[in-house]
C-alpha positions in Angstrom: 0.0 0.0 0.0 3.2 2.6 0.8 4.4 2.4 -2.4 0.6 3.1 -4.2 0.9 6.2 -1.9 4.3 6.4 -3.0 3.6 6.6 -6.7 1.0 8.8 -5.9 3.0 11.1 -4.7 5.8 11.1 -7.4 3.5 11.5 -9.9 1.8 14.7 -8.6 5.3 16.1 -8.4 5.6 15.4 -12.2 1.7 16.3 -12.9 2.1 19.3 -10.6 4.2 21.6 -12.6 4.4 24.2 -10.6 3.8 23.8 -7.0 2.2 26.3 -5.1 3.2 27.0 -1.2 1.9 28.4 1.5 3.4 32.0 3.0 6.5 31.6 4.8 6.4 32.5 9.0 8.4 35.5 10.1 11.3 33.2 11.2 11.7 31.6 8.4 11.5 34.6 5.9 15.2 33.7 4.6 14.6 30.0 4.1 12.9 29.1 1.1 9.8 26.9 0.5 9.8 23.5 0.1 8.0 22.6 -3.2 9.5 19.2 -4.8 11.0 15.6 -4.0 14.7 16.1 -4.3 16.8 13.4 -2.7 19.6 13.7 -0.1 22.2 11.1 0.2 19.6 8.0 -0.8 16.8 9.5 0.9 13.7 11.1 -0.9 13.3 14.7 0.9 11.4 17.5 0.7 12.8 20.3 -1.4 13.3 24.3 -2.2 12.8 24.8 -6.2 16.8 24.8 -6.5 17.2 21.3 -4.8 18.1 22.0 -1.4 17.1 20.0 1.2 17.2 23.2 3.4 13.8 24.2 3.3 10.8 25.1 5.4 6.7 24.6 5.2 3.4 24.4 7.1 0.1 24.7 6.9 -1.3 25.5 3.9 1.3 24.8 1.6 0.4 21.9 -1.3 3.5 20.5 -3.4 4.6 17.7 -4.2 7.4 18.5 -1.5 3.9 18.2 1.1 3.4 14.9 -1.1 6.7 12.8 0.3 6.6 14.3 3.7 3.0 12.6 3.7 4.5 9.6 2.8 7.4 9.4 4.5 5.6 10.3 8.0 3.2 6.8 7.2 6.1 4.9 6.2 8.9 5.7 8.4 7.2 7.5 11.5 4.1 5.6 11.9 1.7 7.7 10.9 -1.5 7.4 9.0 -2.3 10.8 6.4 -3.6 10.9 3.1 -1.1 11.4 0.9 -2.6 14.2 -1.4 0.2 16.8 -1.3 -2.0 19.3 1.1 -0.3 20.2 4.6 -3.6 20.9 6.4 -4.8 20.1 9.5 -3.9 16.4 9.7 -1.0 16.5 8.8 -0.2 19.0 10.6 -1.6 17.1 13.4 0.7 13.9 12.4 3.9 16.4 12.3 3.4 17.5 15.5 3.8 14.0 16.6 6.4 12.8 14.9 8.4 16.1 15.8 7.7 14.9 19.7 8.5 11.3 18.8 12.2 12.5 17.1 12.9 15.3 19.1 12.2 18.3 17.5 10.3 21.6 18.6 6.9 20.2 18.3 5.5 23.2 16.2 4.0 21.4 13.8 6.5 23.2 10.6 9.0 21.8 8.5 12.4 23.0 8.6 16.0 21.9 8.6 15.4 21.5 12.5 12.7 18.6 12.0 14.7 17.5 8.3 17.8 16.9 11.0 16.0 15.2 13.7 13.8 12.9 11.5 16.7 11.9 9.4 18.4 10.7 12.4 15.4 9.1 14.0 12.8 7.3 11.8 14.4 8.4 8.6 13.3 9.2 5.3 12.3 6.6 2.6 15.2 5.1 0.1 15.8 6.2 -3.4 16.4 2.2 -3.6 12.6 1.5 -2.3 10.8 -0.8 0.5 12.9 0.6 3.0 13.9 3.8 5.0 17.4 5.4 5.6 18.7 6.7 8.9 21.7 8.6 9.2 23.9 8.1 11.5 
């Protein structure tokens, strides 16, 4: 069933075109959006535009980017969204806990602060597929 989800989620990053995001908070003004699937060592991630893994959302952002955080919070941090590419109140709900579970400020945004913990924790899931990757 992950990998239906998964699909689903890679192909509304191709369908998508251009991904539209939610407003950034005050603090993270400098950082930019996330808005597509990029990959970080073997690791599907959310993304900024340019590909960096640095990158910040919340509610009301929908991307692809939205899309493999979705699927990556059912598959590696046992959680149960849709994956649908909209960061709205469920998942929102579902970050929050995950953020508690890894050890991040449970705020319920994505940044490099939850990127970090999560990586380190439940992970994110493989380029390679059926599996996720922690780093260490």
């Amino acid at each position: 069933m992950w990998r239906n989800r998964l699909r689903v989620a890679l192909c509304a990053g191709v369908l998508a075109g251009a991904a539209i995001v939610g407003p950034a908070t005050p603090a993270a003004a400098a950082t930019p959006q996330c808005a597509i699937i990029g990959t970080f060592v073997a690791m599907y991630v959310p993304a900024a535009a340019n590909g960096s893994h640095t990158c910040v959302m919340g509610q009301g952002a929908v991307s692809p980017a939205v899309a493999i955080l979705q699927a990556t919070m059912n598959f590696c941090h046992g959680q149960s969204v849709t994956v649908d590419g909209v960061f709205g109140p469920k998942t929102r709900a579902a970050l929050v806990t995950v953020q508690r579970n890894v050890g991040a400020v449970p705020d319920g945004e994505y940044g490099p602060e939850t990127f970090g913990k999560m990586a380190r924790t439940g992970g994110f899931i493989s380029t390679l597929g059926g599996f996720c990757v922690i780093l260490l």
